[in-house]
NUDRENVEX-820079 format. One line per field, with one value per residue (C-alpha): residue number from 1; residue in three letters; x, y, z. Coordinates in Angstrom, 1 decimal, decimal comma. Example, Ala and Ser with C-alpha at 12.3 -4.5 7.8 and 13.67 -1.06 7.14 Angstrom:
2
nr 1|2;
rest ALA|SER;
x 12,3|13,7;
y -4,5|-1,1;
z 7,8|7,1;
REM end
This chain:
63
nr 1|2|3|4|5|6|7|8|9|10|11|12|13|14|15|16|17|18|19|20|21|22|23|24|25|26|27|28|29|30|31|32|33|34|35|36|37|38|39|40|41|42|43|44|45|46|47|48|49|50|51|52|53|54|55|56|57|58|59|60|61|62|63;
rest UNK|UNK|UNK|UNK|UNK|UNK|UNK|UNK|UNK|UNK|UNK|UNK|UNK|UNK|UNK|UNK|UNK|UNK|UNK|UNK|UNK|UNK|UNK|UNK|UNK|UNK|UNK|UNK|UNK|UNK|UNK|UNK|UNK|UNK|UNK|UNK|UNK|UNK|UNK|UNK|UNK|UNK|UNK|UNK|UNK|UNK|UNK|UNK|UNK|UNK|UNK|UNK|UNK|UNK|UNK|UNK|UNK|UNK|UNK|UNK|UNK|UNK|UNK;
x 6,1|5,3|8,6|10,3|8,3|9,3|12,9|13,1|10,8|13,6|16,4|15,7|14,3|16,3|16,2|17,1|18,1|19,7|20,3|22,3|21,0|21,2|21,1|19,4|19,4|17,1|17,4|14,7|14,3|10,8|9,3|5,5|4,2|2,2|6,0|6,2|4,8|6,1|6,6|10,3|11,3|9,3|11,3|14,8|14,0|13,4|16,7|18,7|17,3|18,3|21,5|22,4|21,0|23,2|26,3|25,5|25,2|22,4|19,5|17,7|14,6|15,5|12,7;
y 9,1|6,9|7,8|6,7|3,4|2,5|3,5|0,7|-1,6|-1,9|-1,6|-4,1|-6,7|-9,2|-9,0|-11,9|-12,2|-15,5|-16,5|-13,8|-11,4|-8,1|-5,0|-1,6|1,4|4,7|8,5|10,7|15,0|16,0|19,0|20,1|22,1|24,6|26,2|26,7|29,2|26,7|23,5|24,0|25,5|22,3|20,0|22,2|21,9|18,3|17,6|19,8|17,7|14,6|15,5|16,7|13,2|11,4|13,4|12,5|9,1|6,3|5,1|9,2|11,0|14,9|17,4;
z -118,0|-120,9|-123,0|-120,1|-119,9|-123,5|-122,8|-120,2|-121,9|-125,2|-122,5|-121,1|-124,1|-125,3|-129,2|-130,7|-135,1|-136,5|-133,4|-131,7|-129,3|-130,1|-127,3|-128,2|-127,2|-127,4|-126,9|-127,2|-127,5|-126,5|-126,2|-126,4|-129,7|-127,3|-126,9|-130,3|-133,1|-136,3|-136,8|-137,9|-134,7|-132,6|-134,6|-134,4|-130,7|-130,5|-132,8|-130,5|-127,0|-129,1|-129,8|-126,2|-125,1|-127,3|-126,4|-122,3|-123,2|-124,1|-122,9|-121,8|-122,6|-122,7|-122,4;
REM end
């Protein structure tokens, strides 16, 4: 899974800014616009994956 593959990629990256290395993060909400008649409700979906990501803690890709 590719979203995974960026997940781990920035994970595991060592950012470094004036000097001082900085650790990030990344959750992601996914879902596929085939499930979807609008836009809006895509995007509501997506929002609502994040969210429930975020809330089980850092670092996931929710589908």
């Amino acid at each position: 899974m590719k979203n995974k593959q960026y997940l781990y990629f920035f994970q595991d990256y060592n950012f470094v800014y004036k000097n001082q290395e900085l650790r990030v993060t990344m959750t992601f909400g996914v879902c596929n616009s085939k499930n979807f008649e609008t836009v809006d409700s895509m995007i509501a979906e997506a929002d609502r994956l994040l969210y429930n990501g975020k809330i089980s803690g850092k670092n996931s890709v929710r589908y």
